[in-house]
C-alpha positions as CSV (number, residue, x, y, z in Angstrom):
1,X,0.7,23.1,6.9
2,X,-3.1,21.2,6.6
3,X,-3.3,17.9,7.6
4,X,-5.0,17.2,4.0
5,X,-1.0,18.2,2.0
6,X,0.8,16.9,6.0
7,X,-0.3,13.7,5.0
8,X,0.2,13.8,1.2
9,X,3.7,14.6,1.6
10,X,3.7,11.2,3.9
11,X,2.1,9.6,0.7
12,X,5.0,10.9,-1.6
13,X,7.5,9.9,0.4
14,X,6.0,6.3,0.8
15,X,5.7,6.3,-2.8
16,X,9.5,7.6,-4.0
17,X,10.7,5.3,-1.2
18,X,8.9,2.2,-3.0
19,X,9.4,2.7,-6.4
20,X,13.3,3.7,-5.4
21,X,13.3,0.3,-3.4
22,X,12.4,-1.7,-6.4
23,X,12.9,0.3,-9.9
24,X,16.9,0.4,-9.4
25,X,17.4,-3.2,-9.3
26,X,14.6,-3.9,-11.3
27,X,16.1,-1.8,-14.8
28,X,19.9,-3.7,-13.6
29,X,18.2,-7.2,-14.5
30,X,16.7,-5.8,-17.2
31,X,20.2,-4.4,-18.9
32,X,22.0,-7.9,-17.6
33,X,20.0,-10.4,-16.4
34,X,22.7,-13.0,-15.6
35,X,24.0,-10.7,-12.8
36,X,22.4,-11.9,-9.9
37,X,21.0,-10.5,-6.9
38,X,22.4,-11.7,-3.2
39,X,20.7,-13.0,-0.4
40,X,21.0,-10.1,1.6
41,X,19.9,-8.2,-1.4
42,X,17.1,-10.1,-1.6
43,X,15.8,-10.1,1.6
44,X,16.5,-6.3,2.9
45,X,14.3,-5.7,-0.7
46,X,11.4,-7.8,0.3
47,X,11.4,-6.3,4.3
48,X,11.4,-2.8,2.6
49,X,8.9,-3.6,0.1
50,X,6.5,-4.9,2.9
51,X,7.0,-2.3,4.8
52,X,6.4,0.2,2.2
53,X,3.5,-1.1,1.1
54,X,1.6,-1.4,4.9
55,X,2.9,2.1,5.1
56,X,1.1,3.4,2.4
57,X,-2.1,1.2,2.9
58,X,-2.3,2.8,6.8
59,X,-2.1,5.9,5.2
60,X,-4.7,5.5,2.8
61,X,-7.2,5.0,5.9
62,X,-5.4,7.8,7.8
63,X,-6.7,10.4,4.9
64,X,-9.7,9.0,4.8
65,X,-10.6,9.8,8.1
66,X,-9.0,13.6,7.6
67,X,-11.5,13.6,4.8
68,X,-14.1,12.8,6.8
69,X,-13.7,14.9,9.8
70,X,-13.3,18.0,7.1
71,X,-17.0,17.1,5.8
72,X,-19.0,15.5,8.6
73,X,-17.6,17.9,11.3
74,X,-15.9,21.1,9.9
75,X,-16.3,23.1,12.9
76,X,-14.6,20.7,14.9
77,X,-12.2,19.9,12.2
78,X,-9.3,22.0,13.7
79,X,-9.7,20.8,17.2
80,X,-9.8,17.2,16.2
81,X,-7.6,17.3,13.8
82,X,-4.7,19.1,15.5
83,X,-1.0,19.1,14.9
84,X,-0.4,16.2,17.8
85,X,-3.0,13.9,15.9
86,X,-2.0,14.2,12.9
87,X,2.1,13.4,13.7
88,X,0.5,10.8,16.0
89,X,-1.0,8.9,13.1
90,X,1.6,9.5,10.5
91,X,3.8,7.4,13.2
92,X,1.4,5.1,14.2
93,X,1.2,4.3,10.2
94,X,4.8,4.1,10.0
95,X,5.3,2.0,13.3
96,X,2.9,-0.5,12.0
97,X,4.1,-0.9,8.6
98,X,7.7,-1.7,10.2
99,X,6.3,-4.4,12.7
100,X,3.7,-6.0,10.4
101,X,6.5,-6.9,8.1
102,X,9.3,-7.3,10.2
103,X,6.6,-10.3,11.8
104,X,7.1,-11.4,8.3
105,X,10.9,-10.9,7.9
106,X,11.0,-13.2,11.3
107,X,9.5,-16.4,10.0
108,X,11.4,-16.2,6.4
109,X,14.7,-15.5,7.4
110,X,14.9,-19.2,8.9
111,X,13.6,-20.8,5.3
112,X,16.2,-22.5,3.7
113,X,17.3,-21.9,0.3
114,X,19.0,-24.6,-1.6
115,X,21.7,-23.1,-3.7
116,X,20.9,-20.4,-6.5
117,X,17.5,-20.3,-7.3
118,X,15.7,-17.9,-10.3
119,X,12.7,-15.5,-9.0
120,X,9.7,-15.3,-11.4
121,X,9.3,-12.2,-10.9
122,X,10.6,-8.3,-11.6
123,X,12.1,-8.2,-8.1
124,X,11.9,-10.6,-4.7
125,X,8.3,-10.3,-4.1
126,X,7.5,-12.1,-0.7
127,X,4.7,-15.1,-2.3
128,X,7.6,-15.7,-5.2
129,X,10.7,-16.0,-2.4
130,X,8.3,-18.4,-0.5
131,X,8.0,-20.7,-3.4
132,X,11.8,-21.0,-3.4
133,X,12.4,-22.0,-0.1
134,X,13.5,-26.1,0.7
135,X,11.0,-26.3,3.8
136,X,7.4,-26.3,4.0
137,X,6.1,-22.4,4.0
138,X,2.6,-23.4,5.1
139,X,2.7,-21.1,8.3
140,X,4.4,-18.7,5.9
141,X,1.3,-18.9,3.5
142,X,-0.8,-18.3,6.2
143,X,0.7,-15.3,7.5
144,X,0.7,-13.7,4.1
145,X,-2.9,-14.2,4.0
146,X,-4.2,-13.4,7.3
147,X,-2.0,-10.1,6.8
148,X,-3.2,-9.2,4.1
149,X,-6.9,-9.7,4.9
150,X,-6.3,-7.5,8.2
151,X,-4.5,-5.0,6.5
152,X,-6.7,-4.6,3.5
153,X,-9.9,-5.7,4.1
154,X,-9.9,-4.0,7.6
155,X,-8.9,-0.7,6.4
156,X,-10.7,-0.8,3.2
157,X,-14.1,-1.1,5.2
158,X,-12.8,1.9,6.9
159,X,-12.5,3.4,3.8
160,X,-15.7,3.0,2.7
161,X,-17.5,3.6,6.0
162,X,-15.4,6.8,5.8
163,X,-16.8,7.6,2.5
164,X,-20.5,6.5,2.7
165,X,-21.1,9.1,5.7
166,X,-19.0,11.7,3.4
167,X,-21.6,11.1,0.4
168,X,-24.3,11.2,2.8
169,X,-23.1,14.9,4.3
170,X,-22.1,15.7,0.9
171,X,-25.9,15.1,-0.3
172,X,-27.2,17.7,1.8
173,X,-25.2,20.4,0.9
174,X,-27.8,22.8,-1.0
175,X,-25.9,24.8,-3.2
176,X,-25.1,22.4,-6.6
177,X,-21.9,24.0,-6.6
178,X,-20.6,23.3,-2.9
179,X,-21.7,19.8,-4.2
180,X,-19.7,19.6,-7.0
181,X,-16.6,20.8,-5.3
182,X,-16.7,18.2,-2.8
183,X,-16.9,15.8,-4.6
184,X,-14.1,16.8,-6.6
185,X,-11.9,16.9,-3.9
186,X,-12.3,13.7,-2.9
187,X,-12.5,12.0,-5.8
188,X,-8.7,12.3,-6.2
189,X,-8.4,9.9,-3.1
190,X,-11.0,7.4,-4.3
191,X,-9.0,6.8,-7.2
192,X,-6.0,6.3,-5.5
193,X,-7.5,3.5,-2.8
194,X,-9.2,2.2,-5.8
195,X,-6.2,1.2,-7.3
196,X,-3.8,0.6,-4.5
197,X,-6.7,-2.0,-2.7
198,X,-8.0,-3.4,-6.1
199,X,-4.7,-5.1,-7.4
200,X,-4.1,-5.6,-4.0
201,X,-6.5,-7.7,-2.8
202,X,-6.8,-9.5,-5.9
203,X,-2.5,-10.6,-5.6
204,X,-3.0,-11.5,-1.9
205,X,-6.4,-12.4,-1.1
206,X,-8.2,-13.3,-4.1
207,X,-8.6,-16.8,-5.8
208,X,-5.2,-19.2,-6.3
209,X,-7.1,-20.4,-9.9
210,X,-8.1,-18.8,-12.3
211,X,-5.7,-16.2,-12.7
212,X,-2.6,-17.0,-14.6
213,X,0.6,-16.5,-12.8
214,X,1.8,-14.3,-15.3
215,X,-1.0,-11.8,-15.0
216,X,-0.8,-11.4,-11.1
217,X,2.9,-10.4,-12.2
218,X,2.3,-7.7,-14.0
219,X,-0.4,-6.8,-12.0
220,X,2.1,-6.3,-9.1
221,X,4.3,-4.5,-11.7
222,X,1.6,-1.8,-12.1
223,X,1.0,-1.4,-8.1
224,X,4.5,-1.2,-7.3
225,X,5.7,0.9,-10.6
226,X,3.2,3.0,-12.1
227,X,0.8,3.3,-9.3
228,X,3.2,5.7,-7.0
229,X,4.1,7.5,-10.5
230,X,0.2,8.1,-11.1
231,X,-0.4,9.1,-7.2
232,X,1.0,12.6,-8.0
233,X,-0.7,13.0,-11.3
234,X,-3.8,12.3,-10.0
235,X,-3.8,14.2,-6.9
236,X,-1.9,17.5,-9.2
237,X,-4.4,17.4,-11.9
């Protein structure tokens, strides 16, 4: 009942939820890919996927901070991090990641689609849907991008602020084995946002050239696949 394995168990269940979301449909193409997918289909799979995602990005930063309160202030860790605060930002994470893409859900939902169209992509990934649509998707575009900068960049500099006060606390612990043991511990969670932000920010926010459209693909095959299968590995082991 720690906050630290409270909000893992948030992480696991943001992570079955998205690879179950996506895997399913994604190994059915695989086996027949004639069968198609529907509209609905389509669309309920790209609201969850956002969703999903923002989830597990809010939760990232959410740790973080737990992480930070348990090294810069461990005497104070159990008042400030109490049962209310920690439910209070497991929702708040939660509540976000719903809104943020239902904001996106709301302006794609009017696109029109002209007949059936073929998705480059393993499932209906929100940038490949947009490419589809029979209307300009400029405002679209737009969203995408100022989301994801908020979401990532924002947080991610959380993340790192988080983390440069933890090195710094971490520093002047005397004993070489209390050292070693904190970092240790949080070295599982640097790995994880490392991943998680890195392919990330280079699908949403990095360069349009440059990168071959193929390769931003797969790249988004690793984050969506493998990275919620490698979450429990790496924070087991």
């Amino acid at each position: 009942h720690k906050p630290m394995y409270f909000f893992l168990s948030h992480l696991a269940l943001v992570d079955i939820s998205y690879a179950c979301n996506t895997v399913p449909q994604m190994l059915a193409n695989l086996l027949d890919p004639v069968k198609p997918i529907s509209y609905a289909g389509c669309i309920t799979q790209t609201s969850l996927f956002l969703t999903f995602a923002l989830t597990e990005c809010l939760l990232l930063v959410v740790m973080s901070y737990d992480h930070y309160v348990a090294i810069c202030h461990p005497l104070r860790y159990s008042v400030i991090m109490s049962w209310r605060v920690c439910v209070t930002l497991s929702l708040a994470s939660w509540a976000l990641g719903f809104f943020l893409a239902l904001a996106h859900l709301i302006l794609l939902l009017p696109l029109p689609f002209c007949g059936p169209q073929k998705i480059n992509h393993f499932f209906c990934e929100i940038l490949a849907i947009l490419k589809l649509a029979c209307a300009d998707t400029h405002i679209n575009d737009i969203l995408v991008l100022a989301g994801a900068a908020s979401v990532l960049v924002g947080p991610l500099s959380s993340v790192v602020i988080s983390y440069m006060r933890i090195i710094w606390a971490v520093l002047h612990i005397q004993p070489r084995e209390g050292r070693q043991k904190a970092f240790s511990t949080h070295s599982s969670h640097l790995c994880v946002v490392g991943l998680f932000y890195g392919i990330a920010i280079i699908m949403y926010i990095g360069p349009k050239h440059g990168n071959p459209k193929e390769q931003k693909t797969y790249l988004l095959l690793f984050h969506s696949l493998f990275n919620p299968m490698l979450n429990p590995l790496i924070y087991s082991l």
